[in-house]
C-alpha positions as CSV (number, residue, x, y, z in Angstrom):
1,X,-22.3,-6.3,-9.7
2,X,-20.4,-5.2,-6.7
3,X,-23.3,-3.3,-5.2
4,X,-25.9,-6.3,-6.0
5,X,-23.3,-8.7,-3.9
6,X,-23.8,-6.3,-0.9
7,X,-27.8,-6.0,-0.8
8,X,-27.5,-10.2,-1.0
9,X,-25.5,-10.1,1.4
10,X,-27.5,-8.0,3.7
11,X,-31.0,-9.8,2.8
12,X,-28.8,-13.0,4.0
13,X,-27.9,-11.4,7.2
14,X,-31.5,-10.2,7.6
15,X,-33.1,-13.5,7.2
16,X,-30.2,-15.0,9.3
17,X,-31.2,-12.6,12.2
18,X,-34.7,-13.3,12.6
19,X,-33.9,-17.1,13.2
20,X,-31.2,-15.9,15.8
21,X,-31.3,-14.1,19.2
22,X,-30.0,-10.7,18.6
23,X,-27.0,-11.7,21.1
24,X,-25.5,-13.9,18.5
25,X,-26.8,-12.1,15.4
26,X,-28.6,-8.7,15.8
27,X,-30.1,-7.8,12.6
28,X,-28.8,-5.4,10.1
29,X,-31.3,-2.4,11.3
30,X,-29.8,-2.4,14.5
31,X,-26.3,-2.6,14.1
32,X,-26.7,0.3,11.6
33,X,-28.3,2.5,14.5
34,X,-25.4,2.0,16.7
35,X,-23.0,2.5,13.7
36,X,-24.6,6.0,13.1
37,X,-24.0,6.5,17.0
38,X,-20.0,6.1,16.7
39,X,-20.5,9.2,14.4
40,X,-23.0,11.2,16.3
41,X,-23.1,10.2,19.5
42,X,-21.3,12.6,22.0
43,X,-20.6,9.4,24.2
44,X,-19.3,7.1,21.3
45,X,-17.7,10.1,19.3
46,X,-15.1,10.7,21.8
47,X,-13.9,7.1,21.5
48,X,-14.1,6.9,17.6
49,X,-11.8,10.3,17.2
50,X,-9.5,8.8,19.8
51,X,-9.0,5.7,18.2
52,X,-8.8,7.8,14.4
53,X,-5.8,9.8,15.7
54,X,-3.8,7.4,17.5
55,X,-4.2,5.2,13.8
56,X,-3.0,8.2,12.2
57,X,0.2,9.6,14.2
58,X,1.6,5.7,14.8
59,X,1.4,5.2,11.0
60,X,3.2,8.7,10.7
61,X,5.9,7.6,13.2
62,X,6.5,4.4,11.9
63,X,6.9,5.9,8.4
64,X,9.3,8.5,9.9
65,X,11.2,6.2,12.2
66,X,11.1,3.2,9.3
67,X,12.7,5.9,6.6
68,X,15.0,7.0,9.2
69,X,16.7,3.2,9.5
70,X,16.1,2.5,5.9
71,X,18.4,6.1,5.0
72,X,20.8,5.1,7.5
73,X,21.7,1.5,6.4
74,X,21.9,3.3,2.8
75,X,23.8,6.0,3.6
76,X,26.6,4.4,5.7
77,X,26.8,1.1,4.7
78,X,29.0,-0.3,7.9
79,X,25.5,-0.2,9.7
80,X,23.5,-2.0,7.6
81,X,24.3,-4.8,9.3
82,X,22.7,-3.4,12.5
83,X,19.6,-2.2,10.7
84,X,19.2,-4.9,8.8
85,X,20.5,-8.0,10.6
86,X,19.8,-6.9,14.1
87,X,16.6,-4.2,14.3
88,X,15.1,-5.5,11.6
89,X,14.3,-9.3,12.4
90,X,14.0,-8.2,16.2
91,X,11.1,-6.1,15.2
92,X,9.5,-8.6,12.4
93,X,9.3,-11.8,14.7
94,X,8.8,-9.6,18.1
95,X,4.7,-10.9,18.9
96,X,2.1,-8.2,18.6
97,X,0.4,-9.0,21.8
98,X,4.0,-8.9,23.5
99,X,3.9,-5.3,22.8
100,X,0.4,-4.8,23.7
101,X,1.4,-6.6,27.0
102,X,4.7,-5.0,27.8
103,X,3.1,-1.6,27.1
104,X,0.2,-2.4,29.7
105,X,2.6,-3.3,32.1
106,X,5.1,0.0,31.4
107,X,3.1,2.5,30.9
108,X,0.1,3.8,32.6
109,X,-3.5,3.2,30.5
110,X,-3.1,6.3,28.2
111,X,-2.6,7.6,24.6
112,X,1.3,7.0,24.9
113,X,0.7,3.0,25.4
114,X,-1.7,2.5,22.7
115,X,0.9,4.7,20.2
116,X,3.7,3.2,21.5
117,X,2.6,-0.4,20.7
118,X,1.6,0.8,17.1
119,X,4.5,1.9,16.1
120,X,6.7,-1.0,16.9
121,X,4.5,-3.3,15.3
122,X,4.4,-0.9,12.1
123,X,7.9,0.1,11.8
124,X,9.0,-3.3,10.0
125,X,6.7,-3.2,7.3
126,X,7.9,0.7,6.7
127,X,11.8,-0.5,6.9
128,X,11.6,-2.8,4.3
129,X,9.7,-1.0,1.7
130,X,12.0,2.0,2.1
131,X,14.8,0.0,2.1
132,X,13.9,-1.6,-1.2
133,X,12.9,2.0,-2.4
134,X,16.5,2.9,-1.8
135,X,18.3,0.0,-3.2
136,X,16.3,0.9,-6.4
137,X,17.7,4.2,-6.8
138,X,19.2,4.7,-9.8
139,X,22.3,6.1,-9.0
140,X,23.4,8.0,-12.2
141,X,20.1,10.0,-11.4
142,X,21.3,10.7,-8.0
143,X,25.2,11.5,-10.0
144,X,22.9,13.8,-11.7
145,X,21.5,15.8,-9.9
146,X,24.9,15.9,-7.5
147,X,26.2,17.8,-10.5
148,X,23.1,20.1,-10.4
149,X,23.3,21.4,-6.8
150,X,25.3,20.8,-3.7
151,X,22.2,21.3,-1.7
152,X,21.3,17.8,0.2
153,X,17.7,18.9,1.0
154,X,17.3,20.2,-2.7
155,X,18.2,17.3,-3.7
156,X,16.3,14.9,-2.1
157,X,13.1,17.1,-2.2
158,X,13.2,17.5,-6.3
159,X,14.9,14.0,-7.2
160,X,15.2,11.2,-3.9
161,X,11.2,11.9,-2.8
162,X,10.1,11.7,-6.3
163,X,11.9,8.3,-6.7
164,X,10.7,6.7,-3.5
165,X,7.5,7.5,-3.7
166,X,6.1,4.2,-5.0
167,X,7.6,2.7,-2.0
168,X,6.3,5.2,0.4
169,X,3.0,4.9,-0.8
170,X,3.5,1.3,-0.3
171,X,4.3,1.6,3.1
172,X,2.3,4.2,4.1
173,X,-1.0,2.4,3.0
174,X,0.3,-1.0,4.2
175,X,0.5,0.7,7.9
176,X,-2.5,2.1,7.6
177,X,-4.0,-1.1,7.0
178,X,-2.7,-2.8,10.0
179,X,-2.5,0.1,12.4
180,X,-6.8,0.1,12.2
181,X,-6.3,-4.8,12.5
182,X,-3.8,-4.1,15.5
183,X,-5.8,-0.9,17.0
184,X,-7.9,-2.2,18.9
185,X,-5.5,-4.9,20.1
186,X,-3.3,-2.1,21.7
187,X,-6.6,-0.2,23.0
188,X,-8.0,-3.3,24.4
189,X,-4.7,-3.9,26.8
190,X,-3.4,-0.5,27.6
191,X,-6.3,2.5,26.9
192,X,-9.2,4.0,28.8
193,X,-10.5,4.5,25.9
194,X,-10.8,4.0,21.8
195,X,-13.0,1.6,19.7
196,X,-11.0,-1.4,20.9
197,X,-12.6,-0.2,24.4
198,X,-16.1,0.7,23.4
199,X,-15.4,-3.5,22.0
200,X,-14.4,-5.0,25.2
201,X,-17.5,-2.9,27.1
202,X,-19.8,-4.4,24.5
203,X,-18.4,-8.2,24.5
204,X,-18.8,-8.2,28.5
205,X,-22.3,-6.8,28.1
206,X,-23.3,-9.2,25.3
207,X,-23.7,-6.1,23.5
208,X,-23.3,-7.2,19.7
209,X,-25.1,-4.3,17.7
210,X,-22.1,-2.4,19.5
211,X,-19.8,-5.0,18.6
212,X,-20.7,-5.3,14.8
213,X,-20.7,-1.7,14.5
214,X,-17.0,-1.0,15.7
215,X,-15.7,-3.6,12.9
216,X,-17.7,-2.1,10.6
217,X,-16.8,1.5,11.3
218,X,-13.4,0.1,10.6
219,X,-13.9,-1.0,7.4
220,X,-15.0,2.6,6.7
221,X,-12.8,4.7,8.2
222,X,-10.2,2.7,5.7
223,X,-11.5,2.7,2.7
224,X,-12.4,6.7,3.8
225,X,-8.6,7.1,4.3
226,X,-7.5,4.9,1.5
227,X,-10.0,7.0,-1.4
228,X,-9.9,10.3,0.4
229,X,-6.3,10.4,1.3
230,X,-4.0,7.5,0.3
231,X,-4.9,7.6,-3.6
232,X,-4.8,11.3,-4.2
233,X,-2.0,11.8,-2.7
234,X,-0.5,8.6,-4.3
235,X,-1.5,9.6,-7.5
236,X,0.1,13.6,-7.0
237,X,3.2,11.9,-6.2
238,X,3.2,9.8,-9.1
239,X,3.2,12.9,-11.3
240,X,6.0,14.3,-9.9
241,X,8.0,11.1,-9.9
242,X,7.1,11.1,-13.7
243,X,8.8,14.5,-13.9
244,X,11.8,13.2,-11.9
245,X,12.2,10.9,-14.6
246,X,11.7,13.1,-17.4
């Protein structure tokens, strides 16, 4: 069924293209040409693995940074109202395009900006699901395995990461989903380079098979990441939060 929605789809677009200039619609043919180009291309290439990485390490860093806040508010509870009151709402309402902005105006047009803006934007989303992870914690499992071991990274490695992992997962795929929709954003306004610039070179050159075929080289390099990476590992960590339990 799934797959039959998809050819309609394309014979719709195709039949819409031949009634359209191909600066408004180019037809499907064509923007799959340039979409094989992202890949292949030496000149597009460059862009596309720039613009993979950068996704990558910000949703890393936010994770990191996110858990860091999250284990701090739980751990000493006199700061929660720092994390939580303070860093927390400051980061959710802050605009996406002030950061994209501020970062063009700080930092020269580089790797650095593009990260930079990433992270901030992401950080929220991580905070709150590993802050909910925490809360969740059953603590006679955590009395538990106090009684087991004294070691603190034993004990977080064979009992705390097993229990949080749901919520990582969460956050981890929830990042990775709006690090690629805030990308090109943060490419467009402070990077030489990057999908979101191949974008802006194609929209000022009414270039729309280039245009099409960035968002849809989006949409794959997501559900690549999502299948290839964000399920198995989901699913491994499930297991061993299983055994936590057991």
């Amino acid at each position: 069924m799934g797959e039959a929605l998809v050819l309609f789809a394309l014979l719709g677009w195709w039949l819409l293209a031949r009634r359209l200039p191909e600066f408004v619609l180019p037809a499907p043919m064509a923007v799959a040409a340039r979409l094989t180009d992202l890949f292949v291309d030496t000149g597009f290439l460059g862009h596309t693995i720039a613009s993979v990485w950068r996704v990558v390490a910000s949703v890393i860093l936010a994770v990191l940074i996110g858990g860091v806040l999250a284990a701090v508010a739980w751990r000493w509870p006199l700061l929660q109202g720092i994390v939580h009151e303070r860093i927390k709402p400051f980061l959710n309402s802050f605009p996406s395009i002030g950061w994209a902005i501020l970062a063009a105006i700080w930092f020269p047009p580089e790797d650095f900006a593009v990260v930079f803006v990433q992270v901030l934007i992401l950080t929220p989303f991580c905070l709150i699901n590993i802050s909910e992870g925490l809360r969740a914690i059953d603590g006679e499992m955590v009395e538990m395995a106090r009684s087991f071991t004294r070691a603190t990274f034993r004990r977080i490695r064979l009992v705390g990461l097993p229990l949080l992992a749901p919520y990582l997962m969460s956050a981890v795929r929830i990042s990775y989903g709006i690090g690629w929709k805030i990308a090109l954003v943060s490419e467009v306004l402070g990077a030489p380079s990057g999908l979101g610039y191949v974008m802006v070179r194609a929209q000022t050159s009414a270039d729309m098979p280039t245009f099409l075929a960035v968002c849809l080289a989006i949409v794959i390099f997501y559900i690549a990441g999502e299948r290839i990476v964000i399920v198995p590992l989901e699913r491994r960590l499930r297991v061993s939060f299983a055994g936590a339990r057991t």
